[in-house]
C-alpha positions in Angstrom: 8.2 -6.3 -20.0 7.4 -7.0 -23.5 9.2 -9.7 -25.7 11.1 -7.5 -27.8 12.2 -5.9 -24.6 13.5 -8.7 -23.2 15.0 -10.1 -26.3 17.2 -6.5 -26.4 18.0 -7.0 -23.0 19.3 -10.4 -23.4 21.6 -9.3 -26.3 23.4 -6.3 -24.8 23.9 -8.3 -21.6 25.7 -11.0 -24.2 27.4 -8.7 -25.8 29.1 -7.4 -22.5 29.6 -10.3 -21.5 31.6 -11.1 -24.5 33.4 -7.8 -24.6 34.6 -8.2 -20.9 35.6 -11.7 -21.5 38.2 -10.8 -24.2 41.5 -10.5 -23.7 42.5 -6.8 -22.1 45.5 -7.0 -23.9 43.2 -7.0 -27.5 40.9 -4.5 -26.4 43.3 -2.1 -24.7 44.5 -0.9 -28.2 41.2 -0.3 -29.9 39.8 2.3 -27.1 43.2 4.1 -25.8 42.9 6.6 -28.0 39.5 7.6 -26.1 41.7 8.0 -22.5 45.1 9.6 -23.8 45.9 10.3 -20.1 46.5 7.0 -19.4 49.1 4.3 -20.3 48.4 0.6 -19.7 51.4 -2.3 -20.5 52.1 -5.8 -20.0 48.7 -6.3 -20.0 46.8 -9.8 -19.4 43.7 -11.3 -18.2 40.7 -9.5 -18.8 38.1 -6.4 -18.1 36.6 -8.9 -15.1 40.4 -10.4 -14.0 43.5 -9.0 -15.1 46.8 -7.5 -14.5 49.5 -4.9 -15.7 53.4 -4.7 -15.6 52.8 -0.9 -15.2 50.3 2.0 -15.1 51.3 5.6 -15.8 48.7 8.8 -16.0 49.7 11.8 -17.4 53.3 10.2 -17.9 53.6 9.7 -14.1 53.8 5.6 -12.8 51.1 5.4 -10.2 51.3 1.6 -10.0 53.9 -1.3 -11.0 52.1 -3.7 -11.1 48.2 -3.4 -10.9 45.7 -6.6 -10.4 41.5 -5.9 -11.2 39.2 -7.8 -10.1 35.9 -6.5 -11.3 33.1 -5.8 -8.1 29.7 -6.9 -9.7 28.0 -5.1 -6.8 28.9 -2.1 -7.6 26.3 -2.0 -10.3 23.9 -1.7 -7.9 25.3 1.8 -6.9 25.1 2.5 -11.3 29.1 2.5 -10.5 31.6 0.3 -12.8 33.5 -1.0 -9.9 36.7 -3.2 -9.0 38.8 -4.3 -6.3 42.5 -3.3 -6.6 46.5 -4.2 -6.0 49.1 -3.8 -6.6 52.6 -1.4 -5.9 55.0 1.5 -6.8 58.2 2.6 -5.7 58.3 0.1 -2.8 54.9 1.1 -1.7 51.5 -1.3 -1.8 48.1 -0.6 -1.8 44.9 -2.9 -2.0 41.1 -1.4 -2.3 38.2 -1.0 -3.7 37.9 1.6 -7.2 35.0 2.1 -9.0 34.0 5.0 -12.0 30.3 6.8 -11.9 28.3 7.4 -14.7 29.2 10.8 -14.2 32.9 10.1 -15.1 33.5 10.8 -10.9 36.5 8.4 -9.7 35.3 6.9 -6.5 37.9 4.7 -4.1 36.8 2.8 -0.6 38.5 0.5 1.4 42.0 1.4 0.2 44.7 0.7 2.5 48.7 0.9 1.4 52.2 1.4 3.2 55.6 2.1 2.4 58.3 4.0 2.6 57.2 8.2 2.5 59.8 9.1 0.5 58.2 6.9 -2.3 55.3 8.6 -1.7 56.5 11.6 -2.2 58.0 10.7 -5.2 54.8 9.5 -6.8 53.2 13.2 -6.1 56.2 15.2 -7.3 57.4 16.1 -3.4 60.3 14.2 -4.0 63.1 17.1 -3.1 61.8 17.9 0.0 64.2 16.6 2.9 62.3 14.4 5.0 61.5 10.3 4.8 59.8 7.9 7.0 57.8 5.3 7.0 53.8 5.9 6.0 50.7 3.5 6.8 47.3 5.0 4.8 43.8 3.7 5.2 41.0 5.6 3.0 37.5 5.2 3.8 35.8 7.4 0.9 37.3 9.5 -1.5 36.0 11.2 -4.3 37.8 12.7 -7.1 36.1 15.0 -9.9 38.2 16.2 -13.0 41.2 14.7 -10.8 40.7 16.8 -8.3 39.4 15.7 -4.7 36.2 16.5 -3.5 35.7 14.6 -0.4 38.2 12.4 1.6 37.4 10.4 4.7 41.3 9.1 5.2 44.0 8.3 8.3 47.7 8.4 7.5 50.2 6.8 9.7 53.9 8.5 9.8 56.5 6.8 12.0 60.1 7.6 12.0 59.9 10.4 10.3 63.6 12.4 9.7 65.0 15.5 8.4 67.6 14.3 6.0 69.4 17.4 5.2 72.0 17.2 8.2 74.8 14.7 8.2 72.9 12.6 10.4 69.4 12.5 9.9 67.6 13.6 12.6 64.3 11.7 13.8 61.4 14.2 14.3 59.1 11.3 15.6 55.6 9.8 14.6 52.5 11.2 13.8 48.6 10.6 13.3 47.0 12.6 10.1 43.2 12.3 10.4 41.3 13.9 7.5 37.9 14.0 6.7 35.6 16.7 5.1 34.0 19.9 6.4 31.6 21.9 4.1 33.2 21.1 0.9 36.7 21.9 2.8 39.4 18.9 3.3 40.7 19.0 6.3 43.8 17.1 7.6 44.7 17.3 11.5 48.1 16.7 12.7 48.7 15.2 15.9 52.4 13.9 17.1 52.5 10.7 18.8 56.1 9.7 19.8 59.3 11.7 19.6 60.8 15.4 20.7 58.2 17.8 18.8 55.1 19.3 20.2 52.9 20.0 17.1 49.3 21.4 16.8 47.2 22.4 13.6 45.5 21.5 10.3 45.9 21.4 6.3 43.2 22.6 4.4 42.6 22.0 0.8 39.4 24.1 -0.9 37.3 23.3 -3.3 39.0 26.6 -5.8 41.9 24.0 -5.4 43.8 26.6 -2.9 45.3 25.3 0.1 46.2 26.6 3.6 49.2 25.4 6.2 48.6 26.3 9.6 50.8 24.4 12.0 52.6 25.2 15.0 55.9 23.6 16.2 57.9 23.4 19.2 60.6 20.9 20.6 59.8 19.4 23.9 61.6 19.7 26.8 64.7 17.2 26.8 64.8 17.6 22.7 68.2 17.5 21.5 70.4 20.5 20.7 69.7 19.7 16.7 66.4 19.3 17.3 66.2 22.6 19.2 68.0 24.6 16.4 66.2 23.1 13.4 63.0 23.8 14.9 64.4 27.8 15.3 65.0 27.9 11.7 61.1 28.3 11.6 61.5 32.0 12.6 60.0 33.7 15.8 58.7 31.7 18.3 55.3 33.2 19.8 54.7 34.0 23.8 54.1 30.0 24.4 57.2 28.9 22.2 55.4 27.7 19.1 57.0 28.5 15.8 54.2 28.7 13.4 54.2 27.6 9.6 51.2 29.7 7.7 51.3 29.8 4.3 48.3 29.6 1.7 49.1 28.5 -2.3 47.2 26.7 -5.4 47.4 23.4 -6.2 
């Protein structure tokens, strides 16, 4: 490599160093104007270590607070990378997030739990009539123009209830494996404790359509409550499943 080469080299890699050394909370203001999606405050530390109070995108909190650490290895995949924390709503995560040059959001190594009605707050799911407790663990997901592309994830729901009776009725715990199939996300369902028998998969395309296919049944012994909610499904087939099918865009 010649001189001059070296000598340019040597002064972007200065001047980086000096722009990710200065204060986040200084810098923050001079190039939000280039992500008007997203809202930083209470922030301190800097690009390589730093926190803030909150984090909203599109007007929607998505962390309170967030910690960065930045992941100097994840050059080496061309990826601007950091490890993450923080909370919302009662829930935690902690994981890996890193951008491509492409402008593709990549996370790894992500693992939160909380309370599931929280999490369905955050996602705008907040009047259905369930709540639980939720474990999550991603592997790999990939998100392009916000949108999902590929997800390697297990979600953990335990204690889940109905809330709309005057009692709230526990429907059990349940294993969500997803992963992805020919551009296709696929989540499987698969109860693990409590009185309902259930069978079948979510699928989210990449046209950003998604199909429910689930079938539902109480298990012998099930309580009378149990019984009837599950009959508000409709008919049950010739093996006693009541089937949700329904297809809509995201």
């Amino acid at each position: 490599m010649k001189a001059r080469s070296l000598i340019l080299v040597g002064i972007f890699s200065f001047v980086g160093f000096v722009i990710a050394s200065a204060p986040v909370a200084t810098l923050w203001p001079r190039i939000a104007s280039m992500q008007p999606a997203l809202n930083l405050a209470g922030l301190s530390g800097s690009v390589f270590a730093g926190s803030a109070s909150a984090v909203s995108v599109n007007g929607r909190t998505v962390a309170r607070p967030l910690h960065w650490v930045f992941s100097p290895l994840a050059l080496l995949a061309a990826r601007l990378g950091f490890h993450v924390s923080g909370g919302v709503d009662g829930l935690s995560f902690d994981g890996k997030v890193a951008r491509t040059i492409g402008g593709d959001i990549a996370i790894s190594a992500m693992h939160g739990d909380g309370a599931l009605k929280d999490l369905m707050t955050m996602v705008g799911s907040a009047f259905l009539p369930i709540d639980g407790d939720v474990a999550l663990s991603i592997d790999s997901l990939r998100l392009v123009d916000r949108f999902p592309k590929q997800l390697a994830a297990d979600l953990q729901v335990s204690k889940l209830r109905w809330t709309l009776t005057r009692e709230p009725q526990l429907l059990g715990d349940f294993q969500v494996s997803v992963n992805t199939e020919a551009d296709v996300i696929v989540a499987r369902v698969v109860p693990t404790a409590g009185p309902l028998d259930v069978d079948g998969e979510i699928r989210v395309m990449a046209d950003r359509h998604y199909e429910v296919d689930l079938k539902v049944k109480a298990k012998p012994g099930a309580a009378p409550a149990i019984q009837n909610l599950v009959r508000t499904l409709g008919q049950a087939d010739t093996e006693g499943y009541f089937r949700i099918k329904t297809r809509a865009q995201l």
